[in-house]
VMD Tcl script that builds the backbone (N, CA, C; Angstrom):
set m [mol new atoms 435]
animate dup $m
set s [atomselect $m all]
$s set {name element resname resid chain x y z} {
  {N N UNK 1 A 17.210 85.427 42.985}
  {CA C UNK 1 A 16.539 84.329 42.314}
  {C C UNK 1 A 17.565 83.466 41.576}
  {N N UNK 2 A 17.565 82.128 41.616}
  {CA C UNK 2 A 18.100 81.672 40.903}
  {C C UNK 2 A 17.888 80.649 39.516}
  {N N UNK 3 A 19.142 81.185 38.723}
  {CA C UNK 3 A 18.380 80.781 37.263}
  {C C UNK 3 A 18.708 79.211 37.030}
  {N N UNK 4 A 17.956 78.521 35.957}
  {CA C UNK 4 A 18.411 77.728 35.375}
  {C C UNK 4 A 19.382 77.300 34.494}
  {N N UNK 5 A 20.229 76.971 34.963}
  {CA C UNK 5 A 21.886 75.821 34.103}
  {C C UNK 5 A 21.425 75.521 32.747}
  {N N UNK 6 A 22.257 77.005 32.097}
  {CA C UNK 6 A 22.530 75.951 30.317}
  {C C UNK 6 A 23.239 75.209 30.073}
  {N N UNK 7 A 23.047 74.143 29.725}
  {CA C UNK 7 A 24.270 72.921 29.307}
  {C C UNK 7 A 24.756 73.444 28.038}
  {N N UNK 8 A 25.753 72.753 27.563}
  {CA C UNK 8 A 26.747 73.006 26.492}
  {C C UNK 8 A 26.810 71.699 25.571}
  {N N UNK 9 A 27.077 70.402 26.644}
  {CA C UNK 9 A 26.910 69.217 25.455}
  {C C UNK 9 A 26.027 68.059 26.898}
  {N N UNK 10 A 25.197 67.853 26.164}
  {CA C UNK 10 A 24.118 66.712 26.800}
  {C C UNK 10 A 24.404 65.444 26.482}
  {N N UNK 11 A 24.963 64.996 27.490}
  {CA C UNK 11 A 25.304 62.854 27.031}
  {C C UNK 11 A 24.344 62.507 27.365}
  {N N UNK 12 A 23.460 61.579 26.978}
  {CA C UNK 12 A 22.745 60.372 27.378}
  {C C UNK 12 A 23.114 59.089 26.946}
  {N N UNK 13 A 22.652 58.242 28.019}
  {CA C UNK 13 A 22.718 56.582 28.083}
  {C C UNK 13 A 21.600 56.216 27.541}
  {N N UNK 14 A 21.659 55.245 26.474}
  {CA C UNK 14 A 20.249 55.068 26.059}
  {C C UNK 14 A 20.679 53.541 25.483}
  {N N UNK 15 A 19.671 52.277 25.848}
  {CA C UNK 15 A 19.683 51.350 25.632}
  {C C UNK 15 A 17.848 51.272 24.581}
  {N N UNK 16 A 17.402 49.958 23.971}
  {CA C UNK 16 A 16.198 50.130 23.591}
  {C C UNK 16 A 14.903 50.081 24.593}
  {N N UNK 17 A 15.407 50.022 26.096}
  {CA C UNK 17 A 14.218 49.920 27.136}
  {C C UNK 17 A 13.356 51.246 26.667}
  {N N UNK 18 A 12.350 51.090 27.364}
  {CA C UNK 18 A 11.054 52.277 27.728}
  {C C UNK 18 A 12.018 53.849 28.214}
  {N N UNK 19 A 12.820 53.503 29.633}
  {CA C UNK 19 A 13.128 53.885 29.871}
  {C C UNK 19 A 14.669 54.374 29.521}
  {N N UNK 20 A 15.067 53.962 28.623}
  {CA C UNK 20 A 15.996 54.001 27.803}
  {C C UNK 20 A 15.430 54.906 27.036}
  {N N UNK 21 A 14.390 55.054 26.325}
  {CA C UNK 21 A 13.803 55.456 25.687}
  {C C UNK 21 A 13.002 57.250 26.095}
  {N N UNK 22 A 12.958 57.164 27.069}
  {CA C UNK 22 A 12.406 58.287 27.820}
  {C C UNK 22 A 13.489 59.521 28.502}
  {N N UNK 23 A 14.715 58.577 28.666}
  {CA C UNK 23 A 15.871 59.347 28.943}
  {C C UNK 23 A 16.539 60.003 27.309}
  {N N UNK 24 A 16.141 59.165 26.835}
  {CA C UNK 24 A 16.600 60.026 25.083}
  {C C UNK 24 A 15.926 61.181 24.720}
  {N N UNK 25 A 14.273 61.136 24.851}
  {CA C UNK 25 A 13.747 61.881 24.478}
  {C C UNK 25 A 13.512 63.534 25.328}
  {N N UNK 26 A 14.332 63.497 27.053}
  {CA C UNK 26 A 14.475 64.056 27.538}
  {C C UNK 26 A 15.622 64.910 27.327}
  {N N UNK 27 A 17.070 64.102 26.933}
  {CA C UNK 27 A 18.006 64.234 26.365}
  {C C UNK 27 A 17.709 65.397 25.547}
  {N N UNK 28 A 16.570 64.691 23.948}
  {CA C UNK 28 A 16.933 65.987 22.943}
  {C C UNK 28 A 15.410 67.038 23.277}
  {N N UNK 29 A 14.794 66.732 24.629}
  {CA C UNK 29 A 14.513 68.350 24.813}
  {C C UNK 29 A 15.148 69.104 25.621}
  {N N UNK 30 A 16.138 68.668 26.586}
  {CA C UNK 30 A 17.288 70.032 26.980}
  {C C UNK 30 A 18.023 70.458 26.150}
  {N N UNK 31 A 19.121 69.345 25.383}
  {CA C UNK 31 A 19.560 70.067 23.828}
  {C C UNK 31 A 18.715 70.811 23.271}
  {N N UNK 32 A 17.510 70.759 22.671}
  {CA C UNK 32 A 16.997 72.024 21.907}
  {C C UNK 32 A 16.416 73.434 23.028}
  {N N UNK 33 A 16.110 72.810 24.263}
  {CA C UNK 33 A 16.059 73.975 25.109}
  {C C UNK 33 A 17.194 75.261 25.150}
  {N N UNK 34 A 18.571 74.259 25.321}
  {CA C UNK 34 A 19.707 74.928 25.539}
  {C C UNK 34 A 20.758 75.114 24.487}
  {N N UNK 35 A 20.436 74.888 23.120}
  {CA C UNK 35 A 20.723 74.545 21.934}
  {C C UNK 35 A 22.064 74.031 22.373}
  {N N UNK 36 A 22.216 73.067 23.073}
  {CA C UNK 36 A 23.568 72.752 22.925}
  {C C UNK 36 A 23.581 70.960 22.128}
  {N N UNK 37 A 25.108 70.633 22.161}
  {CA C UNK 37 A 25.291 69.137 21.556}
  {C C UNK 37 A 24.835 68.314 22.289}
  {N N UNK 38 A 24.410 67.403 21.461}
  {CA C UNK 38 A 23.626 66.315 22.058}
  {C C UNK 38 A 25.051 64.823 21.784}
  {N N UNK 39 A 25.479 64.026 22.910}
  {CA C UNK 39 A 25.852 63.408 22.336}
  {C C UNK 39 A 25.479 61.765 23.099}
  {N N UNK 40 A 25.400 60.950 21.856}
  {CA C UNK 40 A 24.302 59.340 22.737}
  {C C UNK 40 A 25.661 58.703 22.610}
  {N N UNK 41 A 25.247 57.539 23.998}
  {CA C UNK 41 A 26.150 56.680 24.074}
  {C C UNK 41 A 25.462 55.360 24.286}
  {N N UNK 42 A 25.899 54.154 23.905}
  {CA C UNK 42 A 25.051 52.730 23.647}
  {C C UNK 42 A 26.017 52.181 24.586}
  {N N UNK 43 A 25.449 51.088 25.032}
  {CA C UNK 43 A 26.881 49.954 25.579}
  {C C UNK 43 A 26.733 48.632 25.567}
  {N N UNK 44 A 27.634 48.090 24.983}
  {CA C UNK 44 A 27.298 46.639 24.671}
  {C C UNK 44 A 27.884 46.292 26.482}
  {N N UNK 45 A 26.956 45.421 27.036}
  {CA C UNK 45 A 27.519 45.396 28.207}
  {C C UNK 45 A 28.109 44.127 28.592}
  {N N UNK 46 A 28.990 43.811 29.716}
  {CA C UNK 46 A 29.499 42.346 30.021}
  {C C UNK 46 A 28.537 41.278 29.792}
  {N N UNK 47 A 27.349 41.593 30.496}
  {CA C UNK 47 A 26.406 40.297 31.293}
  {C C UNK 47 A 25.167 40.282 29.507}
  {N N UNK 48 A 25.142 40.873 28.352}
  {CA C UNK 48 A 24.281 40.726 27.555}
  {C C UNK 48 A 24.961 39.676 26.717}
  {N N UNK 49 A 26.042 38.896 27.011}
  {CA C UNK 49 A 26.623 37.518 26.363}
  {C C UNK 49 A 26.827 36.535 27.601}
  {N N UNK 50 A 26.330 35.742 27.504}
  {CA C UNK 50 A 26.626 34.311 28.458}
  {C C UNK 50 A 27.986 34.289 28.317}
  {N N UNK 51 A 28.722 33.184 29.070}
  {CA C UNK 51 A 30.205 32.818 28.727}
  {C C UNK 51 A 30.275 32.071 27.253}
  {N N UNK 52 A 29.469 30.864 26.893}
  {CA C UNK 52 A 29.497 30.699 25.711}
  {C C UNK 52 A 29.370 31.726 24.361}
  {N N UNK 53 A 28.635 32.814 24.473}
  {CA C UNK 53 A 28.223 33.702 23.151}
  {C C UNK 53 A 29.284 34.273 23.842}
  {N N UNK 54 A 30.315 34.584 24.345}
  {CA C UNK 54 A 31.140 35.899 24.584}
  {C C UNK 54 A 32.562 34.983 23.923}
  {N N UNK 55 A 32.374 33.995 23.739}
  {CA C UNK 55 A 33.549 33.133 23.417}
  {C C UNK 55 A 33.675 33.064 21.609}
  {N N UNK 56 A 32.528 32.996 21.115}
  {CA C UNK 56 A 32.136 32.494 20.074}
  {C C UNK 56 A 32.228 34.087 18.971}
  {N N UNK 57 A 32.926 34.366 18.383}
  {CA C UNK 57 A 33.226 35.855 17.458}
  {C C UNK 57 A 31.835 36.025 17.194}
  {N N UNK 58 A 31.061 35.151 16.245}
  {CA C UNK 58 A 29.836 35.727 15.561}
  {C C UNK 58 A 29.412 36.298 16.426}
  {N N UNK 59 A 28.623 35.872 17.954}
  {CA C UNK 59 A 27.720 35.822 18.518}
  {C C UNK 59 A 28.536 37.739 19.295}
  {N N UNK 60 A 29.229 37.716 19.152}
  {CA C UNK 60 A 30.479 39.006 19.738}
  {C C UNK 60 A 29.918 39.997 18.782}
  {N N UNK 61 A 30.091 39.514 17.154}
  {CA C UNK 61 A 30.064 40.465 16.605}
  {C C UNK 61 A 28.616 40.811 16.307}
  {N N UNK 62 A 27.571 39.838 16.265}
  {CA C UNK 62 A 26.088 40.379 16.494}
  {C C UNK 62 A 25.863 41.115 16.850}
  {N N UNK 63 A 26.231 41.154 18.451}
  {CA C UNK 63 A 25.768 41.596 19.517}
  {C C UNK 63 A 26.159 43.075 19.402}
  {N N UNK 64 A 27.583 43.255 19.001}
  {CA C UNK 64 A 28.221 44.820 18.691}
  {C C UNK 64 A 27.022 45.346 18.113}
  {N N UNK 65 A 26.879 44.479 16.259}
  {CA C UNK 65 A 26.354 45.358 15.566}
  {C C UNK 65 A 25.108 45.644 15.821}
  {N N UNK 66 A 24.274 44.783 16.722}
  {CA C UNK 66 A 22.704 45.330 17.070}
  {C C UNK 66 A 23.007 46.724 17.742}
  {N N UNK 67 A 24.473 46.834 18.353}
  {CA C UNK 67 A 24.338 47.869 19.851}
  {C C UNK 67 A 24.397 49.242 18.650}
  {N N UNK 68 A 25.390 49.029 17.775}
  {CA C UNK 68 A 25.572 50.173 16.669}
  {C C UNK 68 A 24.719 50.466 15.932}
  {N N UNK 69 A 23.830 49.424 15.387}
  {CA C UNK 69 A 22.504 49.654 15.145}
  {C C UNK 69 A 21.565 50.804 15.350}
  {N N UNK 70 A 21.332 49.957 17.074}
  {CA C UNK 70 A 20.549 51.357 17.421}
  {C C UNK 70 A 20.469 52.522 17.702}
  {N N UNK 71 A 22.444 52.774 17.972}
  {CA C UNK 71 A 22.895 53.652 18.109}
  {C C UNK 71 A 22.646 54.904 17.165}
  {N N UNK 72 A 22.887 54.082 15.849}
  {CA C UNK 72 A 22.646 54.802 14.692}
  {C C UNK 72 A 21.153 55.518 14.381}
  {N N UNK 73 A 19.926 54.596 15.146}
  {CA C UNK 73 A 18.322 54.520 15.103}
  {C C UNK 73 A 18.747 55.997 16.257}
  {N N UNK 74 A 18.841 55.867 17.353}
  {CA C UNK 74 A 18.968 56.982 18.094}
  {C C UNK 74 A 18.899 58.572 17.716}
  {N N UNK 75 A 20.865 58.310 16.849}
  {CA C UNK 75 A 20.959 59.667 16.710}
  {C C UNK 75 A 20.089 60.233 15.745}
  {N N UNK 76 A 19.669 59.315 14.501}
  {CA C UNK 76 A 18.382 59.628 13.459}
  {C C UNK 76 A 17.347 59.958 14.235}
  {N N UNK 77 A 16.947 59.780 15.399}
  {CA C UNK 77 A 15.779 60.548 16.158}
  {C C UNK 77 A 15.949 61.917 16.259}
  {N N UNK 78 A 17.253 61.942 16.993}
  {CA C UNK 78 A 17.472 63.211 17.908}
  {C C UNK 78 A 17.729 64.786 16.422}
  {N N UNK 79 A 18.124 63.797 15.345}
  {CA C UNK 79 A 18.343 64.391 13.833}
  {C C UNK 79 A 16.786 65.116 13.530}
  {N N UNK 80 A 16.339 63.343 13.493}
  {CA C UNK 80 A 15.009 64.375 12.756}
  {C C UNK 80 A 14.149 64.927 13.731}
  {N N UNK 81 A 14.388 65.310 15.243}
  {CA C UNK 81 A 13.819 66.369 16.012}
  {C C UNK 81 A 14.493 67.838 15.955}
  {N N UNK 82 A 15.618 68.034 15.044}
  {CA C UNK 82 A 15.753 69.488 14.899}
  {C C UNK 82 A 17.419 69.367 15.294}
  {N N UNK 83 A 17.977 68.803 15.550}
  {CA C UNK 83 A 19.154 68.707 16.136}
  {C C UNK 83 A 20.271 68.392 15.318}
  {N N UNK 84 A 20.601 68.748 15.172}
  {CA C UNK 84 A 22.428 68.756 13.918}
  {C C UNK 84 A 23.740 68.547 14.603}
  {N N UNK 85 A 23.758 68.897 16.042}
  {CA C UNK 85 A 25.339 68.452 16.293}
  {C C UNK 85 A 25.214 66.828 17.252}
  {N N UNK 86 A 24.726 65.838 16.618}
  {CA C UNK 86 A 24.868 64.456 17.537}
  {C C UNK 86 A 26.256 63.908 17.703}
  {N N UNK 87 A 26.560 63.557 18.247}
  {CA C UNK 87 A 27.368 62.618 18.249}
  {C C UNK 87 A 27.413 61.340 18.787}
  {N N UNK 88 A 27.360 59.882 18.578}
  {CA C UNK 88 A 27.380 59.067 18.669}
  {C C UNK 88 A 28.199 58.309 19.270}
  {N N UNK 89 A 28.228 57.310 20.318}
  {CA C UNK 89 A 29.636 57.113 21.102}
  {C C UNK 89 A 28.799 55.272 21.357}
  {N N UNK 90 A 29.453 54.771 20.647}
  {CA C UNK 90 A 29.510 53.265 20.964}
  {C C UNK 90 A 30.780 52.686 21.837}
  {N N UNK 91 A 30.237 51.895 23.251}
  {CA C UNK 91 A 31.088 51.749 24.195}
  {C C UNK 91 A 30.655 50.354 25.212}
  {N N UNK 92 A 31.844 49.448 25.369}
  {CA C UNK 92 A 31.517 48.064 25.677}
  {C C UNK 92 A 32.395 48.130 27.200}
  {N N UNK 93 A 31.542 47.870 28.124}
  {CA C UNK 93 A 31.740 47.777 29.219}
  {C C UNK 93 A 31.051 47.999 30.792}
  {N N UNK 94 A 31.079 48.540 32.175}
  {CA C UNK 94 A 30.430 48.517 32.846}
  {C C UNK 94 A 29.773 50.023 32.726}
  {N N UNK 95 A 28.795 50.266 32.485}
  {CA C UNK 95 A 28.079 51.818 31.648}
  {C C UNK 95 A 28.919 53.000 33.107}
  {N N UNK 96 A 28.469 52.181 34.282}
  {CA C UNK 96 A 28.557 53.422 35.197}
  {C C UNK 96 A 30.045 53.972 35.108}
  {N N UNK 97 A 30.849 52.646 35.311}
  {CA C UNK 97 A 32.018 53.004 35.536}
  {C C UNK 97 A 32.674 53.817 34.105}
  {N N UNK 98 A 32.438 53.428 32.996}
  {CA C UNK 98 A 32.776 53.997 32.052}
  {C C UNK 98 A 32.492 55.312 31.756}
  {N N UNK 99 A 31.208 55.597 31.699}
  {CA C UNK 99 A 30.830 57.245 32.193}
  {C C UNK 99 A 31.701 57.673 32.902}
  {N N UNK 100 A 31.468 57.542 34.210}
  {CA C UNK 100 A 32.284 58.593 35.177}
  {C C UNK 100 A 33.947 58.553 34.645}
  {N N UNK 101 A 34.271 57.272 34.302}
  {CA C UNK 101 A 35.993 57.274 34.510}
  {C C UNK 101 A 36.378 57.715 33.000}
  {N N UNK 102 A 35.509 57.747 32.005}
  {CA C UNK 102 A 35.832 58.048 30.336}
  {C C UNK 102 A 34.729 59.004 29.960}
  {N N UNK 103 A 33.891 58.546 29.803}
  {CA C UNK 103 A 33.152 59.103 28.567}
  {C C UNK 103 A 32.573 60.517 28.906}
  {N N UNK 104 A 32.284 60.746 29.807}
  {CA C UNK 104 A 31.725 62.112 30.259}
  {C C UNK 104 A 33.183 63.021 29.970}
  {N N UNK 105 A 34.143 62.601 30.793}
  {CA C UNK 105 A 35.352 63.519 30.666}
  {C C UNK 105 A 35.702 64.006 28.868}
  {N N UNK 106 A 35.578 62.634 28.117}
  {CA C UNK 106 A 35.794 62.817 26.726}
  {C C UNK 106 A 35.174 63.115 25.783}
  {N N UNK 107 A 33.787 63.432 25.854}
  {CA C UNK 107 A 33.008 63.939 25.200}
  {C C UNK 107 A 32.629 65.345 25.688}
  {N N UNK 108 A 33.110 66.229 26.897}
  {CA C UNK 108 A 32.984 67.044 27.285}
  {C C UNK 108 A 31.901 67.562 27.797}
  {N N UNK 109 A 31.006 66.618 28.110}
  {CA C UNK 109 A 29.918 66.591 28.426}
  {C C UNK 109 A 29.292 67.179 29.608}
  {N N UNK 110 A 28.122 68.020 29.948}
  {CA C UNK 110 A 28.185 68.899 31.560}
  {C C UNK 110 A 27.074 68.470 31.970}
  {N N UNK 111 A 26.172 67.621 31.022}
  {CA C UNK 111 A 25.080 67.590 32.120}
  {C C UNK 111 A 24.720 65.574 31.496}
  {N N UNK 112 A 24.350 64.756 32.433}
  {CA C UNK 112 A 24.196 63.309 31.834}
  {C C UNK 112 A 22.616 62.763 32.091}
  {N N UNK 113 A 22.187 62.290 31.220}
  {CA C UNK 113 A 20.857 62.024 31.435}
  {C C UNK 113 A 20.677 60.581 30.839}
  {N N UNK 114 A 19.994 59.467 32.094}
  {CA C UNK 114 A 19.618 57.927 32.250}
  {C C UNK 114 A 18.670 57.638 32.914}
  {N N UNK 115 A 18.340 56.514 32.269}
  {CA C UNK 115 A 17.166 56.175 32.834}
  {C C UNK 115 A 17.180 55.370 34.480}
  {N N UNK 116 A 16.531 55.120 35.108}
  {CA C UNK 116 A 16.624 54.812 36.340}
  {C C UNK 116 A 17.045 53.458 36.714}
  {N N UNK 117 A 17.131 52.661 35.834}
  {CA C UNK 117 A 17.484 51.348 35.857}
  {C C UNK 117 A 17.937 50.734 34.008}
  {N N UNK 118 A 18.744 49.702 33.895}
  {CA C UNK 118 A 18.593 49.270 32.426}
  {C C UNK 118 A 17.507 48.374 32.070}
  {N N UNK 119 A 18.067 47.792 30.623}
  {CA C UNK 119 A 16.609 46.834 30.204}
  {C C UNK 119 A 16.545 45.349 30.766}
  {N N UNK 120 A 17.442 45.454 31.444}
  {CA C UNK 120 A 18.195 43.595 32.157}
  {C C UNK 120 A 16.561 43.755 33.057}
  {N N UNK 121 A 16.379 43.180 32.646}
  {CA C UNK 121 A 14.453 42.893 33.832}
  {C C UNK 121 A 14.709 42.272 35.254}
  {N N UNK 122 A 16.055 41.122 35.694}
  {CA C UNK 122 A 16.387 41.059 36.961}
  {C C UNK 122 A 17.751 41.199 36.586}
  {N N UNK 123 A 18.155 42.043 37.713}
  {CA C UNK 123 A 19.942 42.010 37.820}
  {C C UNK 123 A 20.236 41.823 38.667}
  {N N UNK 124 A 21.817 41.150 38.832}
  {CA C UNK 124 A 21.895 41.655 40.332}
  {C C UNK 124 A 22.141 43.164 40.865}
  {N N UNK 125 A 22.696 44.041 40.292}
  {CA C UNK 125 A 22.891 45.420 40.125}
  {C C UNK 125 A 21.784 46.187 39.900}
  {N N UNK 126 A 20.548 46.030 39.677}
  {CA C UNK 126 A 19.486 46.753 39.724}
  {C C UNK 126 A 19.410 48.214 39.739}
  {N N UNK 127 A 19.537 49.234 38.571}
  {CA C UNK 127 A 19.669 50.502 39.039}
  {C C UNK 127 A 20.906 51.016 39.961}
  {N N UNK 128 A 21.950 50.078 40.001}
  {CA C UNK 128 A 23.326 50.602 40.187}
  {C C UNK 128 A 24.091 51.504 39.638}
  {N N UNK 129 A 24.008 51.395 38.343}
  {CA C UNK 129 A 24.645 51.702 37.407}
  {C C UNK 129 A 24.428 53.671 37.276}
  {N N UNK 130 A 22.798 54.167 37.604}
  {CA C UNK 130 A 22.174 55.212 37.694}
  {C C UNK 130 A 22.725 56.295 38.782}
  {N N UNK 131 A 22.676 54.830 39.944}
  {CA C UNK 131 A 22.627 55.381 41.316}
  {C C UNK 131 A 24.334 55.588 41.218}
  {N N UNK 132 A 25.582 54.996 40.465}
  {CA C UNK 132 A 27.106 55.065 40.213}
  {C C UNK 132 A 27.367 56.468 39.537}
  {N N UNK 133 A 26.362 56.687 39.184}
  {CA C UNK 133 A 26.929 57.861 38.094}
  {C C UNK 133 A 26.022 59.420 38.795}
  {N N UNK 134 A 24.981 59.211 39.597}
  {CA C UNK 134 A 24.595 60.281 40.358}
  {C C UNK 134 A 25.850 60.192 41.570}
  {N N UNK 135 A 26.483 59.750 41.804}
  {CA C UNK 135 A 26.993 59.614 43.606}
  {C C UNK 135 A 28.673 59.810 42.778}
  {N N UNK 136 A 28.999 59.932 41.213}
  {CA C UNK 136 A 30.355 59.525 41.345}
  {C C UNK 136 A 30.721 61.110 39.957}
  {N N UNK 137 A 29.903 61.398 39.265}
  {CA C UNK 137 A 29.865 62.095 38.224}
  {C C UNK 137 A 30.126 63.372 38.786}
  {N N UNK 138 A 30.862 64.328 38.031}
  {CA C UNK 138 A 31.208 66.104 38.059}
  {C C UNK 138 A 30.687 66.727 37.840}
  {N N UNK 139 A 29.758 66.123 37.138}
  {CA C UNK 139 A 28.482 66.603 36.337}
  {C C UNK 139 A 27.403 66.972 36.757}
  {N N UNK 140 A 26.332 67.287 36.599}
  {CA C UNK 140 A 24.851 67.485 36.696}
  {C C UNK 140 A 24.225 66.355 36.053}
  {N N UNK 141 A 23.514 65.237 36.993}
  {CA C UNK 141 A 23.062 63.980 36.408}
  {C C UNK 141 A 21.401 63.970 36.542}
  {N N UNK 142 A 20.389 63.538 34.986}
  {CA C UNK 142 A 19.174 63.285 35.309}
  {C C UNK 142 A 19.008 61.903 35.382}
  {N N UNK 143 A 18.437 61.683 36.378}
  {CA C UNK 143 A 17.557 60.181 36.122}
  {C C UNK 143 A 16.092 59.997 35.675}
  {N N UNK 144 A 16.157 59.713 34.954}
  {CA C UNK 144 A 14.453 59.660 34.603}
  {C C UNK 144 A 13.682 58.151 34.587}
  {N N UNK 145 A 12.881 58.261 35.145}
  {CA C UNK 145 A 11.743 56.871 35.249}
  {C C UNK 145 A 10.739 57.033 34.777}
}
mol reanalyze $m
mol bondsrecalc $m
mol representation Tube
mol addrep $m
């Protein structure tokens, strides 16, 4: 028979979508399943500044601090569901590629859990980013919809 995989530290991708939202809360029930670390990662991404707001500092530094923001709203979830080792990872760039090529490796992370698409409502990348990190990760990856 075979058993079920305890994780050790649980990354999730979590933006403020639904599904952003559903991959978090999946997040901190394998952490408390498997009492292991939970650690969230936000991403301020290329395409959430036009060329003008990406030029302009304020509109740069808004945009950071909403992403840290919620970052911060996050790990206070995963806190007040019972959970004490969060860690928080604010990160600006292409999510998939950054996962696989950084953040999983550096947070030590064994198992990654995202939602099936981001909050961009048309992209051209549509659920790329999901489908980059199931097909490219070392890991054990959930997608959740």
């Amino acid at each position: 028979m075979v058993e079920a995989k305890r994780f050790k530290n649980v990354l999730v991708a979590v933006d403020d979508s639904d599904l952003g939202q559903l991959a978090l809360v999946n997040a901190i029930h394998q952490a408390q399943e498997d009492d292991a670390q939970l650690s969230i990662v936000s991403f301020l991404e290329p395409d959430q500044l036009n060329t003008f707001e990406a030029l302009d500092k304020d509109k740069v530094e808004n945009a950071q601090n909403k992403v840290k923001n919620d970052l911060k709203q996050f790990q206070a979830q995963a806190e007040q569901a019972g959970l004490s080792a969060v860690q928080p990872i604010y990160a600006e760039g292409e999510p998939g590629e950054m996962l696989v090529k950084h953040i999983i490796s550096d947070s030590g992370a064994d198992l990654v859990v995202m939602g099936a698409h981001s909050k961009q409502g048309v992209r051209k990348y549509f659920g790329s980013q999901s489908k980059y990190v199931a097909n490219n990760a070392d890991v054990t990856v959930m997608i959740v919809r």
